[in-house]
Phi, psi and omega in degrees: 000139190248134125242155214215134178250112158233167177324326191274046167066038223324191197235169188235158198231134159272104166296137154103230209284319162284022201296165180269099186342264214326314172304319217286329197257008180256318190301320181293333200279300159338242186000298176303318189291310272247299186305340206280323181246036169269303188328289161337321192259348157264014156302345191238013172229149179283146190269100145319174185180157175216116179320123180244317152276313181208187182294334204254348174258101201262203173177127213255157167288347179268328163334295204254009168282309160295328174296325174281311156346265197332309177305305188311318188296308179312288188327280218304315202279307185228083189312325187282346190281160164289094164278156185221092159228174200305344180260303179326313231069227150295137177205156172112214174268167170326162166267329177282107162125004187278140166279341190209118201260114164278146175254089183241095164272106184289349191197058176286133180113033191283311183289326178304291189319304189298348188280324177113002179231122205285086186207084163198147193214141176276138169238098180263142171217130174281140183241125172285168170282058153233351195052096165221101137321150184249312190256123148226143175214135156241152187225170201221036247270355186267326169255001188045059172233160190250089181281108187225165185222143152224160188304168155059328188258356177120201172219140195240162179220100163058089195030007181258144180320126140219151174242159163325154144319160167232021156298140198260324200223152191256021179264039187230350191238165151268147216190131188228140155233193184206153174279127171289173192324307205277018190234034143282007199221289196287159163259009160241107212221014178079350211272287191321322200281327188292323175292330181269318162277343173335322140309328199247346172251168176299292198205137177255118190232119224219096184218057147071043180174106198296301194328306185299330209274329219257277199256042159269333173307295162307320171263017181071359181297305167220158220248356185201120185235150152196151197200155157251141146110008184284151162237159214295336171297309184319263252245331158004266153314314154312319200294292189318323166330294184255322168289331197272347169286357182071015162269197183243148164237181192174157176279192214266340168281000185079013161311141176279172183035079207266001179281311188306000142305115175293355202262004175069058187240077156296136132247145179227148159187182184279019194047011141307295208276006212273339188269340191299315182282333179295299198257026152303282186323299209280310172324302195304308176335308207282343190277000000 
């Protein structure tokens, strides 16, 4: 047992196996708001940024300022656990022998945020070492809204229960992706699959942010996802998300748990629409 004092009265964390969700999901959310107005607060200065693969992959100073809130805060709350987040890298205790791995994007949606356009969000999530999120919490801090998950217990939106759509059929959904880094180089670049639902749905939409995309899915907003090329800080958290919301996630064959894939290839959906969208994928693939 750890307790640790902070202004918010602070909290006591069980380590390993028994750890207690609920301390673990209290914290991120503390942790996710704390960040949301670090976010907020470079919002008022012009934003530096720096190229990291290509012109189309940036990293902003507010990225990585937030992420370090986010480690620091984590390492003090859970010396044992792994963080792995998108600016950091590994961080934290070792990953061999961690019962529990954090997943930390501080600014999915990056390229929206540098832009000035608001659909971007921090996304955390707690993992056992199988990468089975437990925990997931996203803040949206522009919309002030608060997405948060636990295994087993459902999903929230600024504390209120939410669920999947129950639209059926899939000339009937809305239905979101996103273009990977690489695909000005690769030719598996999305177009085709972009192309192959473009007929067949109500609306199609591509709007910068997986994470965020993950939990319009979860809350009905929109009925469907899919993207290649996420890493376990993208998508986590969405993923706990929309299954504790009552969809399915699944890789682009409807195989589970698609983070154990190197190539990152999510779908989500409210699970009416999920085999319609499973052979949308494999066709388009298949041409």
């Amino acid at each position: 047992m750890m307790i640790r004092c902070d202004r918010r009265m602070i909290i006591s964390i069980t380590i390993g196996q028994d750890m207690d969700y609920k301390e673990a999901k209290d914290a991120a959310i503390d942790i996710a708001k704390d960040a949301g107005k670090l976010l907020m607060a470079y919002t008022q200065k012009t934003l530096a940024y720096n190229e990291k693969s290509s012109t189309i992959d940036i990293v902003t100073e507010a990225d990585q300022a937030a992420e370090v809130l986010i480690v620091e805060r984590l390492k003090a709350l859970f010396p044992e656990h792994h963080i792995q987040g998108e600016e950091g890298g590994h961080q934290g205790a070792a990953s061999e022998g961690a019962d529990y791995t954090w997943h930390v994007d501080p600014i999915d949606g990056t390229t929206n945020y540098a832009h000035g356009i608001p659909y971007f969000c921090t996304s955390i999530a707690l993992a056992t070492s199988a990468c089975e999120p437990v925990v997931g919490v996203i803040y949206a801090p522009i919309a002030d809204e608060l997405y948060v998950a636990v295994k087993g217990e459902g999903a929230t939106r600024n504390s209120e229960p939410i669920h999947v759509s129950d639209r059926t059929h899939l000339g009937q959904c809305v239905v979101v992706s996103g273009f990977p880094y690489d695909r000005q180089t690769n030719p598996d670049n999305n177009i085709a699959e972009w192309t192959a639902f473009a007929p067949k749905v109500r609306g199609l939409r591509r709007m910068g942010s997986a994470a965020m995309d993950l939990a319009y899915v979860a809350s009905g907003r929109t009925d469907g996802y899919w993207e290649r090329g996420l890493k376990t800080y993208d998508a986590l958290a969405g993923v706990l998300l929309v299954q504790e919301a009552g969809g399915i996630v699944s890789d682009y064959a409807g195989q589970p748990k698609p983070q154990d894939r190197a190539e990152g290839r999510y779908l989500a959906s409210n699970g009416h629409i999920h085999q319609q969208m499973v052979d949308i994928l494999m066709s388009a693939r298949q041409k």
